[in-house]
LORO-561072 format. One record per residue (C-alpha): x, y, z. Coordinates in steps of 0.02 Angstrom, whole numbers, plus 50000, padded with zeros to 5 digits. Layout:
XYZ ...
END
This chain:
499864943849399 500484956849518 500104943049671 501174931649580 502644942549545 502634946049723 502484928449782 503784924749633 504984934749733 504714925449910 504594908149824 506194899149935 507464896049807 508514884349897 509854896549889 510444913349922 510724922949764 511654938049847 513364943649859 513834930549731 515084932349587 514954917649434 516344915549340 516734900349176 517674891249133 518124881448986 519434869549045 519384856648904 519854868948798 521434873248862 521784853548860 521074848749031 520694833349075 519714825649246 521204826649355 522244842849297 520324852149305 520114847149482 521864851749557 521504869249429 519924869349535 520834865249696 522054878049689 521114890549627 519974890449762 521334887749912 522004905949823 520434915549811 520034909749991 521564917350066 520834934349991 519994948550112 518204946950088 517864929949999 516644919550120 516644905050008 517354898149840 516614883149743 516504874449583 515034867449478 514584860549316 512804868649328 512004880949403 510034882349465 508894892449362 509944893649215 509844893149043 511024879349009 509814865449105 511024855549156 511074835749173 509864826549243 509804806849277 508884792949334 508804789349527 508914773749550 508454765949735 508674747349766 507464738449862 506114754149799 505894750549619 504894765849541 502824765049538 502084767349378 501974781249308 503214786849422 504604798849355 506474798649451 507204809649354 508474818349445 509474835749425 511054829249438 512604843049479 514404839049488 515154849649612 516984853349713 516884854949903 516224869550007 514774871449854 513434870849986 514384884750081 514494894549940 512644895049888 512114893850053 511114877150017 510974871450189 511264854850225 509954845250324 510824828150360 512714821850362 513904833150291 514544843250139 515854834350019 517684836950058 519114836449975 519434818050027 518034814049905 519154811549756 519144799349603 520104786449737 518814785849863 517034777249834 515684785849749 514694798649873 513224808849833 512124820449917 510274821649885 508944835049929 507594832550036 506174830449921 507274816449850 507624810050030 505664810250086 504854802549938 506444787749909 506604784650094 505034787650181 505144786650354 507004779550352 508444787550397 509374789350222 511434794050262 512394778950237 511254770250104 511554767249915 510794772949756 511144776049590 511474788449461 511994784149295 512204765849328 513264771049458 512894765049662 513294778849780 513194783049938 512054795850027 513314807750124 512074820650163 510244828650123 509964844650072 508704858150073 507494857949915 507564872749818 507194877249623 508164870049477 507114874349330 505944886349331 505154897349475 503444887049464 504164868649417 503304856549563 504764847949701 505734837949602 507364829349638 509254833349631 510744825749681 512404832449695 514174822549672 515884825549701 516454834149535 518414824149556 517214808349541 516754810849379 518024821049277 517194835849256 518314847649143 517024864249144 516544873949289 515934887749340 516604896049493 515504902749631 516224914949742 515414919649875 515984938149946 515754951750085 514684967150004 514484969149804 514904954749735 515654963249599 517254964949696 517504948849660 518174950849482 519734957249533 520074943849628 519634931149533 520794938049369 522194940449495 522164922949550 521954914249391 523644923849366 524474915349497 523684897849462 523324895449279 523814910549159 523494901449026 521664899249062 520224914449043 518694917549082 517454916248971 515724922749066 515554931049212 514064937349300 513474940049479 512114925149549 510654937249563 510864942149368 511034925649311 509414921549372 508444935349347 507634930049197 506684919149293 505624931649357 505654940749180 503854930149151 503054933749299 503834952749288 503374955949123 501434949549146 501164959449303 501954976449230 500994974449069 499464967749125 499174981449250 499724993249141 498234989549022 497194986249171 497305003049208 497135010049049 495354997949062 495015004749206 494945023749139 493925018748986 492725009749105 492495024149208 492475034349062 491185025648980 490025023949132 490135040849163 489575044549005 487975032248998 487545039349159 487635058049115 486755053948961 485395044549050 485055058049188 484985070349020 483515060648958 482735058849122 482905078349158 480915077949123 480445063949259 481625070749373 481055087249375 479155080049380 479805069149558 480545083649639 479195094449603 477765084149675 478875082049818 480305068849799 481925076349913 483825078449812 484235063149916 482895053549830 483445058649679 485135052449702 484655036649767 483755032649604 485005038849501 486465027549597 485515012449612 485095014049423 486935015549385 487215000349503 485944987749429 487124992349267 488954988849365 488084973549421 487594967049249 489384972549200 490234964149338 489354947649318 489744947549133 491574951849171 491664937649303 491254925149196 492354929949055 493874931249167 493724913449232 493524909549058 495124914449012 496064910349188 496804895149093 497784907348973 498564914249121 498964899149213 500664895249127 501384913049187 500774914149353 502004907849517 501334904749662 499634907849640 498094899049572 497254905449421 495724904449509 496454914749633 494894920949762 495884935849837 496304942749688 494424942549598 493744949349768 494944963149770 494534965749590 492824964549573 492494977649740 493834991349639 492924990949500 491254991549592 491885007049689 492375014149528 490725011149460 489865020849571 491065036049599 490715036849409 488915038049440 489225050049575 489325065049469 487905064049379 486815058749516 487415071649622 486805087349470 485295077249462 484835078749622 485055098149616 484015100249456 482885114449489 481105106249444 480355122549358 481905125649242 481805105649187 479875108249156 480045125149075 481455116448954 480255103248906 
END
């Protein structure tokens, strides 16, 4: 779990969550419809971009690793009709130009959407690469059709594949479309600033001022706390579980101290009968520690076999990492073989300098 929450953390998002401000807005509310919420979105953005320290403004219906989910769609290719069993479901995002900027999505192929990409001009889309790869294998894919929602497009660009869902979900599809193409009346803006993103707030009232007083915000966040409970799964598992591995671990050692001491009490007899017809201290310990390892072995076979046992219950939380995940037994099972024999170091060790008359004498 703790090799997952660290690969969880270099898994490639598709994005950069940093110095990114989130803020709603609930346009149909405030009696929006498609065309007054893209000029609302248009000006808005040409005001916060004339601000010191905004990078980039956008707009979206959706954003990755949410909550919310999103929509989603069927990608439809013609000339390529799906395979069976094959699944084309698509995340589908409506989005205002300079989105990719914003996020720092970068785009592979063609270009970004621009602000010529309205409801007058023809349907446009821009799909990821996964989307790209497995729809239009070994084609170039800019300047070709497909659909969404019964609707043909065409491909303006390819983007870089990223996460949409979850942290582990497998690649899957998205495509992106000009949010003026398809009256979108909420948004969420994405501003993306110079330092602590929290800056941004400021801003982003003051403009609203200026463009739309009328309208509020009604959530706002910065990127990397929107999706941070994403990693609350793969977070939560590793802090607990090695929390209470650690706890295990001082019961185990514990507890094999113990049976050792206890054993080398019972054997004070022999012992003292070995080292007095001759057996050295080092002898002694030897004996002692390779008594105490025939038991870690036993122990460490036994727990071996009922941790792959359970490696399915652990396979929904873990990211990046197999359940049957070699490093991580290996690296286990030598810790608590170490600690296995550092317990039986003690005893072995006042074993070995048991005076052979006084053990006699006692007996």
């Amino acid at each position: 779990c703790v090799r997952s929450f660290t690969a969880a953390r270099r898994i490639p998002l598709g994005f950069d969550p940093r110095n990114v401000w989130l803020a709603g807005f609930h346009l149909g509310s405030h009696g929006y419809d498609g065309a007054q919420a893209a000029k609302f979105a248009r000006d808005l953005r040409a005001e916060l971009l004339g601000r010191p320290g905004v990078v980039a403004v956008a707009f979206t219906d959706g954003l990755p690793l949410g909550f919310e989910g999103g929509s989603s769609g069927v990608l439809e290719v013609p000339g390529n009709p799906p395979q069976p069993g094959e699944n084309r479901g698509a995340h589908l995002r409506r989005v205002t130009p300079g989105y990719f900027a914003a996020m720092r999505t970068p785009i592979l192929a063609g270009r970004e959407f621009r602000d010529d990409d309205d409801a007058q001009a023809p349907s446009r889309i821009i799909l990821n690469q996964t989307g790209a790869e497995r729809l239009f294998p070994g084609r170039e894919p800019l300047g070709l059709k497909g659909k969404i929602w019964g609707r043909e497009c065409e491909i303006v660009g390819v983007a870089a594949a990223g996460k949409y869902q979850t942290l582990g979900e497998p690649p899957a599809y998205a495509v992106w479309t000009p949010a003026a193409q398809w009256g979108e009346d909420d948004f969420t803006a994405v501003v993306r600033v110079e330092g602590d993103p929290r800056q941004a707030a400021g801003l982003v009232a003051y403009a609203l001022r200026r463009v739309a007083p009328e309208v509020d915000v009604f959530a706002a966040d910065t990127l990397e706390n929107y999706i941070r409970p994403s990693f609350l799964l793969p977070r939560t598992a590793a802090v607990l579980l090695t929390g209470l591995g650690l706890v295990a671990l001082a019961l185990a050692l514990m507890g094999i101290y113990g049976v050792m001491a206890f054993q080398v009490n019972r054997r004070r007899r022999e012992i003292g009968i070995r080292l007095a017809l001759g057996a050295l201290p080092r002898d002694v310990l030897r004996l002692v520690l390779a008594h105490g390892a025939r038991l870690a072995g036993v122990g460490l076979l036994l727990g071996l076999a009922g941790a792959l046992a359970v490696t399915r219950l652990l396979g929904s939380v873990l990211v990046g990492v197999q359940a049957l995940d070699l490093p991580a037994f290996g690296a286990t099972t030598l810790l608590l073989a170490a600690a296995a024999l550092a317990a039986c170091w003690l005893p072995a060790r006042r074993a070995a300098r048991t005076d052979p008359m006084e053990a006699l004498r006692a007996e």
